[in-house]
C-alpha positions in Angstrom: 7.8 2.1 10.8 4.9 2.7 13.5 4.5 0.3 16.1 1.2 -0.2 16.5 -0.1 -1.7 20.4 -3.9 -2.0 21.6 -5.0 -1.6 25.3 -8.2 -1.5 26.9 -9.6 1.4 27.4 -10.9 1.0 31.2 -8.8 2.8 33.4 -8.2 -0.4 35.5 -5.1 -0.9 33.6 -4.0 2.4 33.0 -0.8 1.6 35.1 0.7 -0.7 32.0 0.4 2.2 29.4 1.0 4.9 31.6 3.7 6.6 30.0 2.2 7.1 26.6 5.1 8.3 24.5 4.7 11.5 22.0 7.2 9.7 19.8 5.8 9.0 15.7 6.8 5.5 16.6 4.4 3.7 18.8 0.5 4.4 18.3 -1.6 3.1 21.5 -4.8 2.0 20.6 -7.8 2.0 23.5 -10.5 0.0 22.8 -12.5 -2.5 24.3 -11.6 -5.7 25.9 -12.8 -7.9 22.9 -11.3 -5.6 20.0 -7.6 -6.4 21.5 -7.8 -9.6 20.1 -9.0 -9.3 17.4 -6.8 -6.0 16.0 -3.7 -8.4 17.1 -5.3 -11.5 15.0 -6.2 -9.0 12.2 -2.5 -7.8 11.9 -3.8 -4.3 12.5 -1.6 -4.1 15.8 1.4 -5.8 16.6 0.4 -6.9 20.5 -2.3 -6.1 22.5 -3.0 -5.9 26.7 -5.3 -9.8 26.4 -7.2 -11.4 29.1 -7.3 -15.0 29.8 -10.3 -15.3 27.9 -9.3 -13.4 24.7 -6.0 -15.4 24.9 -8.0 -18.4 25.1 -10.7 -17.5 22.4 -7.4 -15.8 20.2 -5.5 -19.1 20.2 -7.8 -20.9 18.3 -7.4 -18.7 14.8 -3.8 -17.4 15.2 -0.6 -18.3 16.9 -0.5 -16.1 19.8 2.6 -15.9 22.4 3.0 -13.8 25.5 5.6 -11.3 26.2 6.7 -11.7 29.8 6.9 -7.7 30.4 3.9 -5.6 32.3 0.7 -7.3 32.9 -2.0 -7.2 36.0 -2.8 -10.1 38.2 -4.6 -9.8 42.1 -2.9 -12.2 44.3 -5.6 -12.2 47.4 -6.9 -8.9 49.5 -6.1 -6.4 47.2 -8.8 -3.3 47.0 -9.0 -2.9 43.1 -12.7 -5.2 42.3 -15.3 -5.1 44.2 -18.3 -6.8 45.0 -20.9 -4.4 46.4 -24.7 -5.9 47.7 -27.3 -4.8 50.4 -26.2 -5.4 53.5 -30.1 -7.5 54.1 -29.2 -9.5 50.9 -29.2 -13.7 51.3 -28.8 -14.2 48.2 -28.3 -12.9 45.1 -30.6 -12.8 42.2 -29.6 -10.2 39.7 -26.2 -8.6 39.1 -25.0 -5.6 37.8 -21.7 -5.1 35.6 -19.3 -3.0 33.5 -20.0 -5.1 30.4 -21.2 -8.7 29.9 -18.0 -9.3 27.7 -15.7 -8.5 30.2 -13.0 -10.9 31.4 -14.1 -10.0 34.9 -17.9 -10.6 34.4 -17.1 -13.9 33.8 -14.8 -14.5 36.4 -17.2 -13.3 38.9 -19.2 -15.9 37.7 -17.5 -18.5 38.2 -16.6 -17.7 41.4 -20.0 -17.1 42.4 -20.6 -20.6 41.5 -17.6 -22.4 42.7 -17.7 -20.5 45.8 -21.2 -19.9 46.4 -23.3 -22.2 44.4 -25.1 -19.4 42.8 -25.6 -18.2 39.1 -27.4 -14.7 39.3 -29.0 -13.2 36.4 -26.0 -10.3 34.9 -27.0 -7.3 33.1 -24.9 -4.1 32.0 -25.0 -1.6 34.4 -25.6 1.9 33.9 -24.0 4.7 34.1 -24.6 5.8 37.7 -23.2 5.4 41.3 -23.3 2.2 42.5 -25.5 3.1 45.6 -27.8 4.2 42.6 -27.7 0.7 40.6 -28.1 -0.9 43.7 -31.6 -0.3 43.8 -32.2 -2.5 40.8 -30.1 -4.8 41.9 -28.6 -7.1 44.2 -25.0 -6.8 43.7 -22.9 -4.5 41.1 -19.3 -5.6 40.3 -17.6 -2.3 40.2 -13.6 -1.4 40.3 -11.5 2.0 41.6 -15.0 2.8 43.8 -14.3 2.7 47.0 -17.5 2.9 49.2 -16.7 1.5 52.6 -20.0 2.1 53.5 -21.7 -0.6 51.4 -21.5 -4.4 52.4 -18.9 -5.7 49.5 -16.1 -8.5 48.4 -13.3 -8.0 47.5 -13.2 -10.4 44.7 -9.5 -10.8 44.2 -9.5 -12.4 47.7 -12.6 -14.4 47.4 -10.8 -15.7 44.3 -7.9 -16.7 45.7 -9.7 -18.1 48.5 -11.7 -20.1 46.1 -9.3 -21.2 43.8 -5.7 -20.8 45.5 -3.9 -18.9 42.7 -4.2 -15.3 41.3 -6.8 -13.4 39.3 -5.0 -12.9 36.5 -6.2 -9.9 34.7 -4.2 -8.5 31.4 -0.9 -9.5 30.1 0.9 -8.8 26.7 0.6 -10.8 23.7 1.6 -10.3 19.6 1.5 -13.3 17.1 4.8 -15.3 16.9 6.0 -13.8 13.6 6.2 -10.5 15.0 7.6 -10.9 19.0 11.1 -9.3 19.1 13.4 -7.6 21.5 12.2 -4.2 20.3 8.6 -4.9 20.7 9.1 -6.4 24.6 11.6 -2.6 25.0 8.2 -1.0 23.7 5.3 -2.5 25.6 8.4 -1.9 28.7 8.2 1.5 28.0 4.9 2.3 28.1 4.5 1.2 32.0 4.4 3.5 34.5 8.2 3.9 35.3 8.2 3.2 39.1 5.9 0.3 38.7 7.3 -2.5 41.1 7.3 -6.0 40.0 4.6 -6.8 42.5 2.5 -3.9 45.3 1.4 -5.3 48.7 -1.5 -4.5 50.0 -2.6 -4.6 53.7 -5.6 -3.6 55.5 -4.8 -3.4 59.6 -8.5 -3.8 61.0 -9.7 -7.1 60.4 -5.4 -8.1 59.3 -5.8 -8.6 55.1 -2.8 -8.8 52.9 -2.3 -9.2 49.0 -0.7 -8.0 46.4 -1.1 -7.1 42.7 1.8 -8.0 40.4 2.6 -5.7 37.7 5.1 -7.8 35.5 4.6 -11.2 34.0 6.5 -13.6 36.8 6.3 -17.3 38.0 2.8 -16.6 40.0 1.5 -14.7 36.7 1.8 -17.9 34.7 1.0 -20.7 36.9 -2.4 -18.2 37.1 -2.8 -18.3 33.8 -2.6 -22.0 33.0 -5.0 -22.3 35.8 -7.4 -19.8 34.8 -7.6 -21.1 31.3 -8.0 -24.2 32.5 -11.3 -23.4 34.2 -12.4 -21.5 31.2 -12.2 -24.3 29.4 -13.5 -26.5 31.7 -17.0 -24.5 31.7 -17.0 -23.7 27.6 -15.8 -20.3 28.0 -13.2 -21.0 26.0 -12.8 -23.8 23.0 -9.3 -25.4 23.7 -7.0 -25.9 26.3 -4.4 -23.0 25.0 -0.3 -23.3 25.4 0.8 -20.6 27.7 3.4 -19.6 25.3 6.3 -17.1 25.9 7.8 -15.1 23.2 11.1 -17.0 24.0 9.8 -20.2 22.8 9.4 -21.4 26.9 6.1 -23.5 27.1 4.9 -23.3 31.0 2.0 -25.1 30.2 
């Protein structure tokens, strides 16, 4: 029988589905953000790569549980999302982004109003460089574009900073019925092979340091809780939702 697994399809995880096999058995499905969820709650794929606010939204019409293998948080400095704005900016007004749905256009906003006590306007950004979209814009929330010459934030420190745990990003999740030893081998298998638990980063001029953690861990799900927490707290999400491990472990 084919396994069937969903990712999405921006590159920014890319790392957890790496090692796409040829084999007849697994079929990797990249689609949006959004369709993960719902092709897991469908039973059209067994687990899917969700966000903390498709697991929250998910959790409401199916049983969902997590299965502690690869997944993506930002603990701190960590070069993956940016922030980018004019460097004569004071405030900002109007923000560019990837999509409106995604996981990280939300996040951004609350940070920007926890941190900053601002709530900018947001609209999808097109296709073009971000020096480009900056000129119909104040900021752009952009990822893998490294422009040193732009004023910018690194979000997954600003987060931290702001909220004292991790940006957690994707992690693994299949509906109870289904969770099994061979489907936590699979979604192992499909990682990059030499992808370390956790990757620090460090930039030497001003000091920074962070680190992004590839595999579900301790700091993955205290994020988690956290992070749905604050969803719920500003209607992003419509419960409170279990952080529940596929072996029956509540760390909620």
């Amino acid at each position: 029988m084919c396994l069937r697994l969903a990712a999405p399809i921006d590159p920014l995880y890319n790392p957890l589905v790496e090692a796409t096999t040829s084999s007849p058995d697994i079929m990797l499905l990249r689609v949006s953000e959004e369709e993960c969820a719902a092709l897991v709650a469908a039973k059209e794929v067994e687990a899917a790569l969700l966000s903390p606010l498709s697991y929250g939204r998910a959790t409401e019409v199916a049983d969902f549980w997590i299965l502690p293998g690869p997944a993506l948080a930002l603990e701190g400095y960590t070069e993956r999302v940016w922030l980018y704005f004019r460097s004569d900016l004071h405030t900002i007004e109007r923000c560019a982004v990837p999509s409106l749905q995604h996981f990280l256009t939300q996040a951004l906003r609350l940070l920007l109003m926890e941190a900053y006590d601002i709530e900018p306007s947001y609209a999808e950004r097109p296709a073009t460089s971000v020096h480009e979209s900056l000129r119909h814009a104040d900021a752009v929330l952009s990822w893998y574009e490294d422009i040193p010459d732009l004023s910018r934030l690194d979000v997954g420190e600003e987060w931290f900073a702001a909220f004292a745990h991790a940006l957690p990003l994707a992690f693994w999740s299949c509906r109870a019925e289904v969770a099994s030893p061979k489907l936590l081998r699979s979604i192992n298998d499909l990682a990059r092979p030499t992808l370390p638990e956790s990757e620090t980063i460090t930039e030497s001029s001003p000091y920074r340091q962070g680190a992004i953690h590839w595999r579900w861990s301790a700091t993955i799900a205290n994020a988690v809780h956290e992070t749905l927490l604050l969803l719920y707290y500003h209607g992003l999400v419509p419960c409170v939702s279990e952080v529940k491990l596929w072996d029956g472990v509540s760390l909620s």
